[in-house]
C-alpha positions as CSV (number, residue, x, y, z in Angstrom):
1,X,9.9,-5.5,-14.1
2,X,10.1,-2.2,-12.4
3,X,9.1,-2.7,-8.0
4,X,6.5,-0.4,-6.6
5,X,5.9,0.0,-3.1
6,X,2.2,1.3,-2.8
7,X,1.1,2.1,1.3
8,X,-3.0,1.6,1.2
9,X,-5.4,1.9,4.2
10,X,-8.2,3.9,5.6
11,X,-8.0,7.6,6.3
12,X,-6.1,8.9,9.1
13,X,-3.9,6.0,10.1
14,X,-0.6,7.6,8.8
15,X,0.0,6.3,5.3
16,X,1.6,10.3,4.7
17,X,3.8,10.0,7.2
18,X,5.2,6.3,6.3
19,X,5.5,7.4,3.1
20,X,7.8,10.3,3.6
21,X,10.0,7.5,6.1
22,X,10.3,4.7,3.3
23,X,11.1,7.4,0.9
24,X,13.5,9.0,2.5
25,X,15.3,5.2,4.0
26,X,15.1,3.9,-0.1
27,X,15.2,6.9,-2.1
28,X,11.4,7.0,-3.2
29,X,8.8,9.7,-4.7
30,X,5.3,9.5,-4.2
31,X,2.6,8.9,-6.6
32,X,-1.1,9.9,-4.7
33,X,-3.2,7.5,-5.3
34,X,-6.0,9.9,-3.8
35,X,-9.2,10.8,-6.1
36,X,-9.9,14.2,-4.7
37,X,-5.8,15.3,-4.3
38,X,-5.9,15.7,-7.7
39,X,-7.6,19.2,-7.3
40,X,-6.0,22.6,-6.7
41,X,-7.5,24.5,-4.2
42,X,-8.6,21.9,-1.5
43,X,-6.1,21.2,0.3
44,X,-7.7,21.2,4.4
45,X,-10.5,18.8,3.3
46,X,-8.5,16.0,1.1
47,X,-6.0,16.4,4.0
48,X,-3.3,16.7,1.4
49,X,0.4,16.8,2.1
50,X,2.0,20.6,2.6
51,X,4.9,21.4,1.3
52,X,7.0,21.3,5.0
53,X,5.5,17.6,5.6
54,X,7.1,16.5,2.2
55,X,10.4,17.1,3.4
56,X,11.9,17.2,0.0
57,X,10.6,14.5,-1.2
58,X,9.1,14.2,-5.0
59,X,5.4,14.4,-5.1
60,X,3.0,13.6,-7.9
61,X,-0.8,14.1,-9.2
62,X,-1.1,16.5,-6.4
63,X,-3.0,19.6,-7.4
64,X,-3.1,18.7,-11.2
65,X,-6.7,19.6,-11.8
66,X,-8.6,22.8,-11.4
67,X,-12.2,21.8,-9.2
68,X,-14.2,22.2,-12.7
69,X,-12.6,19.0,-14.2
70,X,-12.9,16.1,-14.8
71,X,-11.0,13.0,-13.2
72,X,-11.2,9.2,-13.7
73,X,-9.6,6.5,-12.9
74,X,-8.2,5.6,-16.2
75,X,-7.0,8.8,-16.3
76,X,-5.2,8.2,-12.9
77,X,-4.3,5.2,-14.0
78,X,-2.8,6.2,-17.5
79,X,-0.6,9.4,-15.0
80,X,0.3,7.0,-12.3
81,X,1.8,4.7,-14.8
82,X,3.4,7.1,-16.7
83,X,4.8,8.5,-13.5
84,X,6.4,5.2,-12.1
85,X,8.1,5.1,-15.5
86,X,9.8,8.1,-14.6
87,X,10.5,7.4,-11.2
88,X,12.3,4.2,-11.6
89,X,14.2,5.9,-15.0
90,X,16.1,8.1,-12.3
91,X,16.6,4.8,-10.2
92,X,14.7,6.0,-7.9
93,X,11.8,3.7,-5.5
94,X,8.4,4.9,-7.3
95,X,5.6,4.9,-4.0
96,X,1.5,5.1,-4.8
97,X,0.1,6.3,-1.4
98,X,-3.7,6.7,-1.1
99,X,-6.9,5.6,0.0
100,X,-9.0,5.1,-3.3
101,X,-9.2,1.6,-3.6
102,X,-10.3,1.6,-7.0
103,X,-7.5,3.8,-8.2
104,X,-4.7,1.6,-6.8
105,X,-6.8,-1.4,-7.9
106,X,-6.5,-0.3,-11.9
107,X,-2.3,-0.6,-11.2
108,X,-1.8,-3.3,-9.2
109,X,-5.0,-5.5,-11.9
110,X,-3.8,-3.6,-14.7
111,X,-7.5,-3.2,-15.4
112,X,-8.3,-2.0,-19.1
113,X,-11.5,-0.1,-18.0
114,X,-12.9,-0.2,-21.3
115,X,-13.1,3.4,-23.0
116,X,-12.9,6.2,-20.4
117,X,-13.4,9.0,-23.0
118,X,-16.7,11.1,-23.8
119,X,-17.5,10.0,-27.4
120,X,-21.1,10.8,-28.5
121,X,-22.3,7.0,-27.7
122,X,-21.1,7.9,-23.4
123,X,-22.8,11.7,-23.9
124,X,-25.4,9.7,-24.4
125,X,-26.1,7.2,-21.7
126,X,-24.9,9.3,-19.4
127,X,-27.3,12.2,-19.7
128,X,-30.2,9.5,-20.0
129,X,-28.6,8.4,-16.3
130,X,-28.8,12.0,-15.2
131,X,-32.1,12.4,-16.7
132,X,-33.4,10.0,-14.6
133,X,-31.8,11.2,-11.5
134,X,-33.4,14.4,-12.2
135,X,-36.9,12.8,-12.2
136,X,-36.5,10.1,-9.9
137,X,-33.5,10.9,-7.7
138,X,-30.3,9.8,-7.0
139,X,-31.4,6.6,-4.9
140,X,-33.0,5.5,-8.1
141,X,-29.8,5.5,-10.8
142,X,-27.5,4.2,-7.3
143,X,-30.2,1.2,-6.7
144,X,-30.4,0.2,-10.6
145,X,-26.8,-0.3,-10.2
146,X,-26.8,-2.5,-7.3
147,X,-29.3,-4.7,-9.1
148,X,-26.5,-5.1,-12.2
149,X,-23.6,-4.5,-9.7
150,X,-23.6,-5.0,-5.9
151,X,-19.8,-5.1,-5.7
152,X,-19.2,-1.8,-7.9
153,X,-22.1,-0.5,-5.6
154,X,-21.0,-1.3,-2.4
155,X,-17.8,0.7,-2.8
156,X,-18.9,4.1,-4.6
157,X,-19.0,6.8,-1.9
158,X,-22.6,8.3,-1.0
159,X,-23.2,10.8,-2.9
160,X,-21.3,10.2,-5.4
161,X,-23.6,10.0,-8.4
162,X,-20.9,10.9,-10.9
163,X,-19.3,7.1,-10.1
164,X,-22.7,5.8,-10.0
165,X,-23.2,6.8,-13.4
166,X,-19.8,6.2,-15.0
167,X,-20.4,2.2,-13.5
168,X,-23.5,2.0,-15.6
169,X,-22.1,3.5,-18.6
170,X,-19.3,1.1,-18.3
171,X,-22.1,-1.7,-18.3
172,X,-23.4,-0.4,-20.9
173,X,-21.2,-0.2,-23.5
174,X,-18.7,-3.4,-22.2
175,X,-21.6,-5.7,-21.1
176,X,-19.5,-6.5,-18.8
177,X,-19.6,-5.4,-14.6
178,X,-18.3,-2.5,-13.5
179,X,-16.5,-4.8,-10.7
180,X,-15.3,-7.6,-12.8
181,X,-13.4,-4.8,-15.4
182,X,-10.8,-7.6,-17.9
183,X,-7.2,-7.2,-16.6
184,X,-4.0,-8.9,-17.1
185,X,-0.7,-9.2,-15.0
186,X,0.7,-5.8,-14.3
187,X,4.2,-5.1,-16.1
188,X,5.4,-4.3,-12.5
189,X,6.1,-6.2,-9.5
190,X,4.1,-4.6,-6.0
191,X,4.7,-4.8,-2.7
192,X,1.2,-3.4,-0.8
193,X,1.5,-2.6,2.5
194,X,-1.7,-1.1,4.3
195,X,-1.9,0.3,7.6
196,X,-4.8,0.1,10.3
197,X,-5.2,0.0,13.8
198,X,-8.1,-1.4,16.2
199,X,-11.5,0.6,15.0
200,X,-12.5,2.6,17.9
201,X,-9.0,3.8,17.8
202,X,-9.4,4.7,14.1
203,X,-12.5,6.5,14.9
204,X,-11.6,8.1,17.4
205,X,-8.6,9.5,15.0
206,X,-11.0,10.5,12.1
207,X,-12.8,12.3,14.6
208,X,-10.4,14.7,15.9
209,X,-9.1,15.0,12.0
210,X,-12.1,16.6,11.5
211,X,-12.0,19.0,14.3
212,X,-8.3,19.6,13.3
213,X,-9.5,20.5,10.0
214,X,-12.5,22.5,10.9
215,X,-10.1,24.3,13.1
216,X,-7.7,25.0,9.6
217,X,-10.6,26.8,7.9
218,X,-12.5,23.3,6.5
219,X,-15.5,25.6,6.7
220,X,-13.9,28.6,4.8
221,X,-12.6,25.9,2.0
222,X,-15.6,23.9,1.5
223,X,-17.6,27.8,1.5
224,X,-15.1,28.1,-1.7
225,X,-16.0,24.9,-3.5
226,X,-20.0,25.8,-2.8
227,X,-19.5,29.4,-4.2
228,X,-18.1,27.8,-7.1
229,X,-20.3,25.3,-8.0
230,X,-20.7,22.8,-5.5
231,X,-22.6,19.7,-6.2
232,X,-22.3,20.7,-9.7
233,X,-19.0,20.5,-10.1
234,X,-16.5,17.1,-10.5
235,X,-15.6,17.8,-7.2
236,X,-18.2,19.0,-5.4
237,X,-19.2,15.2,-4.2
238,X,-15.5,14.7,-2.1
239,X,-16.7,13.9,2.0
240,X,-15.5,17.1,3.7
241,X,-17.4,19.7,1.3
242,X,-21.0,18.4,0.2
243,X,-22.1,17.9,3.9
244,X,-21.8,21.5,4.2
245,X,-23.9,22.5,1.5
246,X,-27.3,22.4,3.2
247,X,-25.6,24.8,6.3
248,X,-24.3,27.2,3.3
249,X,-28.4,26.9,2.3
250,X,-29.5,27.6,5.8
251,X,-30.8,24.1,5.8
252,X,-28.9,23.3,9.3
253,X,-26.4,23.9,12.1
254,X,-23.1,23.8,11.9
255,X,-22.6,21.0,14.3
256,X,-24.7,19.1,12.2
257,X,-22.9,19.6,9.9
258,X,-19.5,18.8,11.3
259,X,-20.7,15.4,13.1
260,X,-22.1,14.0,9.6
261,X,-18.4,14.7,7.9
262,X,-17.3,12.5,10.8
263,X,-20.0,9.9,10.4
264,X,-19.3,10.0,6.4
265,X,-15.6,9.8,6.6
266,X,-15.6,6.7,9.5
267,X,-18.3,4.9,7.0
268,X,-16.0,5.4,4.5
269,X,-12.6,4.4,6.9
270,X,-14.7,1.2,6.7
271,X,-15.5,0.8,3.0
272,X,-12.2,1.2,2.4
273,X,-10.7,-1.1,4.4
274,X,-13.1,-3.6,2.9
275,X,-12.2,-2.9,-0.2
276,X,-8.2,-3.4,0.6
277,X,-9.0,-6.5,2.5
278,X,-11.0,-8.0,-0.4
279,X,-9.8,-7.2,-3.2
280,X,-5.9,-6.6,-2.7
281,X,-2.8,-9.2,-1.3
282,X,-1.8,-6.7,1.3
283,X,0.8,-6.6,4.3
284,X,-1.1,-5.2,7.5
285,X,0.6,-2.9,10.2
286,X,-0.5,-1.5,13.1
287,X,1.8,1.4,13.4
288,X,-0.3,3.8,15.9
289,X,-1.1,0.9,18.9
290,X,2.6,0.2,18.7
291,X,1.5,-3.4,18.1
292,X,4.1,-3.5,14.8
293,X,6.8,-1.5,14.4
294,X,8.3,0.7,11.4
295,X,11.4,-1.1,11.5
296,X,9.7,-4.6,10.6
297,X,8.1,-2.4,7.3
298,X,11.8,-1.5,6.3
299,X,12.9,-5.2,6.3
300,X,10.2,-5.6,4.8
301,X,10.7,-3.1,1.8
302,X,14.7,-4.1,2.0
303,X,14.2,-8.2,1.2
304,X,11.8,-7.8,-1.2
305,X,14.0,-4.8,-3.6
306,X,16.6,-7.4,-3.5
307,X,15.1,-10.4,-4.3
């Protein structure tokens, strides 16, 4: 059974830079288990690692996808798995690092995720779903599915109709919820730690993120994605890029703008630590009060590889 370290937790609490430690203490590579890392070109807004932070250490599904594709999480999970295959055929530690509770969740549940690719019978639903949203808005499709699924719904991203839709379709053609997805025991052994700290503190973090990233050209990155497409796109839903659209339109300000990508990514800080809380056995740190220290996470890491 091959070990897997995999550091969860919300968004700017410093899951990168723990990562880069434990690799570098227990000779590790990183797998990102981040849904909107996967594509090229936005790199300021997913907060995605540069090449100087990595510090030689391996990376993987980073920058894998151009913006016009399509990702899933049975894809992700399909890569990932094939990935800590590799890693641990070099003898090396395989670490998943990320934020996308679902993503980690289809590793550490094995989840089967019924069938994730567009045959005629998913073409099908989900341009009826998209017809519907068309006619009777997005609120609609997202409500149905918290009548058949208030857990699935709970944790999809605002507007993120794209999920919405692949939940329903998943109903659809398993009969089963998209929440409750058939699993068996995974074929390797994980060791979750997640990281968080006190909540005003975490906001206060995501906050001047954003202004950090704003100040990197977040405006200049997310003009890109609109130019390209936008909300049209597979990406063009990712917090950080489709609460500029309306500013791009001449809808609003750009400080309007800017304080809704830091109400968007603290309500999602908060989903997601929900999600890790609920649904995962995790180890919890507070690394940036100084309440726990990094040392007590290598002891950690170091009993449990040799047990």
């Amino acid at each position: 059974m091959t070990k897997v370290v995999a550091i969860v937790g919300p968004t700017a609490v410093g899951k990168t830079a723990l990562s880069i430690r434990i690799a570098k203490r227990f000779a590790g590579e990183v797998i990102s288990g981040d849904s909107m890392q996967v594509y090229r070109q936005l790199d300021i807004g997913t907060a995605k690692i540069t090449k100087d932070e990595m510090a030689g250490v391996p990376h993987h599904l980073i920058d894998i996808c151009d913006v016009t594709e399509r990702y899933s999480a049975a894809m992700f999970k399909q890569q990932a798995t094939a990935a800590i295959d590799a890693i641990a055929g070099r003898g090396h530690l395989p670490l998943v690092v990320g934020g996308t509770g679902f993503y980690l969740q289809t590793l550490t549940n094995n989840l089967t995720l019924g069938q994730d690719h567009f045959d005629e019978e998913s073409a099908q639903i989900r341009a009826r779903w998209h017809q519907l949203a068309e006619e009777r808005g997005a609120a609609y499709v997202r409500h149905h599915l918290a009548e058949l699924d208030p857990v699935a719904e709970k944790h999809i991203e605002a507007g993120n109709l794209r999920r919405v839709i692949r939940a329903l379709e998943v109903i659809e053609k398993t009969g089963q919820r998209f929440s409750d997805q058939p699993h068996q025991a995974s074929p390797n052994d994980y060791l979750l730690i997640g990281l968080t700290t006190d909540r005003p503190v975490l906001y206060d973090r995501i906050n001047h993120r954003v202004d950090l990233m704003v100040q990197s050209g977040l405006v200049n990155e997310a003009r890109w994605l609109y130019d390209h497409g936008g909300a049209t796109l597979p990406a063009g839903k990712g917090i950080g890029y489709h609460e500029f659209y309306p500013y791009f339109a001449g809808d609003c300000d750009l400080d309007t703008v800017i304080r809704k990508v830091k109400q968007d990514s603290r309500h999602y800080a908060k989903r997601q630590l929900t999600w890790f809380r609920n649904k995962m056995d995790v180890h919890w740190f507070d690394l940036v009060s100084g309440r726990d220290d990094p040392e007590q996470i290598n002891e950690l890491v170091q009993s449990w590889l040799i047990k």
